[in-house]
N, C-alpha and C positions, 0 to 999 in steps of 0.2 A: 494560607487562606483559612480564617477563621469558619466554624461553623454555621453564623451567621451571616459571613457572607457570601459563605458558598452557595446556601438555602436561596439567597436574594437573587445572586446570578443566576442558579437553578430555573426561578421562575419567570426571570426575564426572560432568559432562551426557551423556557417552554414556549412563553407566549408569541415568540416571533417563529418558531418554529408549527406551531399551530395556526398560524397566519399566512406561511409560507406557501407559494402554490407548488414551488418548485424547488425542492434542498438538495445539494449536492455536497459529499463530504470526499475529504481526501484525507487517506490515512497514510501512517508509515511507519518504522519500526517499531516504536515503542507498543503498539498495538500486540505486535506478534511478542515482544520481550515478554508481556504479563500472562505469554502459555509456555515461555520455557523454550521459544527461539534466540537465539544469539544476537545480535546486533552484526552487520554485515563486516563491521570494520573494530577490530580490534581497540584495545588505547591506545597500542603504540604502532599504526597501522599496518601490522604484519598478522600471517597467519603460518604459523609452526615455520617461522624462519623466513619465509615468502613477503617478497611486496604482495600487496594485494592488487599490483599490476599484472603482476606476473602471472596470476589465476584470473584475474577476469578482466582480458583486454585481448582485441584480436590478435595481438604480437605473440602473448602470452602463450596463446592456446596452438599459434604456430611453432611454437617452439618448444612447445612442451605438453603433448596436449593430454597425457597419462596425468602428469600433474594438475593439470586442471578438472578433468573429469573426478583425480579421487578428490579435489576438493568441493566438490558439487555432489559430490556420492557423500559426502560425510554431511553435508549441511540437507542432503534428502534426506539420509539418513536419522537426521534431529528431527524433522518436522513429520517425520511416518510417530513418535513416541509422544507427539503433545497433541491437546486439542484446543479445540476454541474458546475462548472462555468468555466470561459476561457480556464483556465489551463488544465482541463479535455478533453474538447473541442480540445484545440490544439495537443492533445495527439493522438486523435482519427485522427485526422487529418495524421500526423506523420505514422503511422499505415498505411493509407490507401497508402500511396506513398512507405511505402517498402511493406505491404501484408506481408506474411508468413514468411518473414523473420525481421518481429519486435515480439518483448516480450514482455511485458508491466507485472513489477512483483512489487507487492504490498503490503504493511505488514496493509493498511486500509483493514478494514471488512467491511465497509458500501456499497460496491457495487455501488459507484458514475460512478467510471471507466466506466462499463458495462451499467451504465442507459446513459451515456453520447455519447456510443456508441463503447467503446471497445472493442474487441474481445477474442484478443490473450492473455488474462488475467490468471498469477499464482496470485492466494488468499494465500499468505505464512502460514497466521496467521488465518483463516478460512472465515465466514460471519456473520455477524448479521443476514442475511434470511434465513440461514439454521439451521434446526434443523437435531440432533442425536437422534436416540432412543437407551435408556444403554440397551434394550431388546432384541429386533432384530434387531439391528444395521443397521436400513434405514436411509438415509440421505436424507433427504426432504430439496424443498425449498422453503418456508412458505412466500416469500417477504417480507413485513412489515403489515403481519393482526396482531389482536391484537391474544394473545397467551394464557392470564393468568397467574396469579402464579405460579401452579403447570401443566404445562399442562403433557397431555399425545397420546402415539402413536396413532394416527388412526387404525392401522393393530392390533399392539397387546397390546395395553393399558400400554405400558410400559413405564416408566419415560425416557422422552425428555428434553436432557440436550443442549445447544447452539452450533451449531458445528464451535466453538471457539478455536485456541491452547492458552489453560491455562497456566500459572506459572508452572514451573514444567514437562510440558509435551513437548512431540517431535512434530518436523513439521513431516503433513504429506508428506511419505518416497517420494510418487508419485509428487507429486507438487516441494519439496524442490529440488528433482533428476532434473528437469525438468529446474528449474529457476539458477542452478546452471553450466549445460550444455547451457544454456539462455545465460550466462553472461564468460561461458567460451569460449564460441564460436563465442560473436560478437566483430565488430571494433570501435565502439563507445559506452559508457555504459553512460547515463544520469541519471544524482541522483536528485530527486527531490522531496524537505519537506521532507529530513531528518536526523539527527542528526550524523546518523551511530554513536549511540553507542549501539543499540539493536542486540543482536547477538542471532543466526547466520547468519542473515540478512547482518548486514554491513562485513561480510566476504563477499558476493557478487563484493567487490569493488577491494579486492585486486585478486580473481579469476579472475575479469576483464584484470587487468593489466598485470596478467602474461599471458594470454591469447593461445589461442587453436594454432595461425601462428602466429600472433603479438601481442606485448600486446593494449589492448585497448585505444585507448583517452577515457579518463575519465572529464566529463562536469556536473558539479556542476552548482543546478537552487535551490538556500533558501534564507533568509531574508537577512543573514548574514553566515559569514563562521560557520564550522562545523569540527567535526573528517575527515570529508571526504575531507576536503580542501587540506590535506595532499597528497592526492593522487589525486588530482583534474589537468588538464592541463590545464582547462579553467574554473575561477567561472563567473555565471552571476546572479550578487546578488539583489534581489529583490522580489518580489511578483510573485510567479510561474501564476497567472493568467495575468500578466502584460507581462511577460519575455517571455513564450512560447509563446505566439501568435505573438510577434517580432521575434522569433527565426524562427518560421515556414515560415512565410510572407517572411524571406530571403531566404530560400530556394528554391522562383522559380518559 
């Protein structure tokens, strides 16, 4: 993307963005990649030998759940050493100028969003700082202390699994309802760091488009195009830390 055209896309999306009554954006990893978080899935989808079934699916965690936990202590362990950077920042930013009527829906677990100053935050796919108890089902939120191997509940000493949506299991009903009314209900949906091919996440995009009175402008922010270009009005291709804080700064 030339400089020139980036500028043009720039301030198309300002202008629909500044129109909008209601924006909702859905991020995903690429967001978190540009402070120094990993991507969830390797190239060659293992982790130190491991399917990455085997660490993050309910089977996995029955069978091994030492193993899963030090691989959840190691990726808390990544995100306690990075912060937020631009992109995040710009986001927050965004948020404050509509208030109650922005979304901000996420398929990152690391909680940058909300360290960065986020509010209106759906966690699709759960947190790295929350724990589950499989006992009495409290959901704690542990930040990023160290945990252990095997930890267990403070209340009733029952095995504490990461309150993560696994392979295999459903978003929760309360959040996924929410981010879906999110994206049906606003005039502009920003897609940023992500692939849309993770489903039922990147169904959010075409829920946008057919939209609650009209369908939404749809404003793609990634390196390069993606599944979501397809239904994109406007891409601004680049480094989501570079790009939002240009997009914002136009708005005013």
């Amino acid at each position: 993307m030339t400089d020139e055209e980036l500028h043009t896309a720039l301030d198309q999306a300002a202008l629909w963005l500044n129109a909008a009554e209601r924006v909702c954006v859905l991020t995903g990893a690429g967001v978190s990649a540009e402070s120094g978080v990993p991507t969830f899935r390797a190239s060659d989808g293992l982790w130190e030998g491991h399917r990455i079934e085997d660490v993050a699916s309910p089977g996995g965690f029955e069978r091994n759940p030492t193993l899963v936990w030090n691989f959840y202590n190691e990726r808390r362990a990544n995100v306690k050493k990075v912060a937020p950077n631009p992109g995040h920042h710009a986001l927050v930013e965004l948020e404050k100028r509509r208030g109650d009527r922005f979304t901000l829906v996420t398929q990152n677990v690391d909680g940058l969003h909300q360290a960065a100053g986020s509010r209106n935050v759906l966690e699709i796919h759960g947190s790295l700082r929350r724990t589950r108890c499989l006992g009495c089902g409290t959901v704690a939120n542990r930040e990023l202390e160290p945990l252990g191997a095997e930890p267990r509940c403070p209340q009733c000493r029952g095995q504490l699994r990461p309150d993560i949506v696994w392979f295999g299991e459903g978003l929760p009903d309360d959040v996924w309802s929410a981010a879906m009314d999110a994206a049906h209900e606003c005039h502009v949906l920003l897609v940023v760091g992500t692939s849309a091919v993770v489903h039922p996440a990147a169904s959010l995009i075409p829920i946008a488009k057919r939209g609650a009175v009209i369908p939404a402008k749809v404003i793609e922010v990634n390196l390069t195009s993606t599944e979501a270009s397809r239904y994109a009005d406007v891409g601004l291709y680049g480094p989501s830390g570079v790009v939002l804080p240009k997009l914002v700064q136009r708005l005013g």
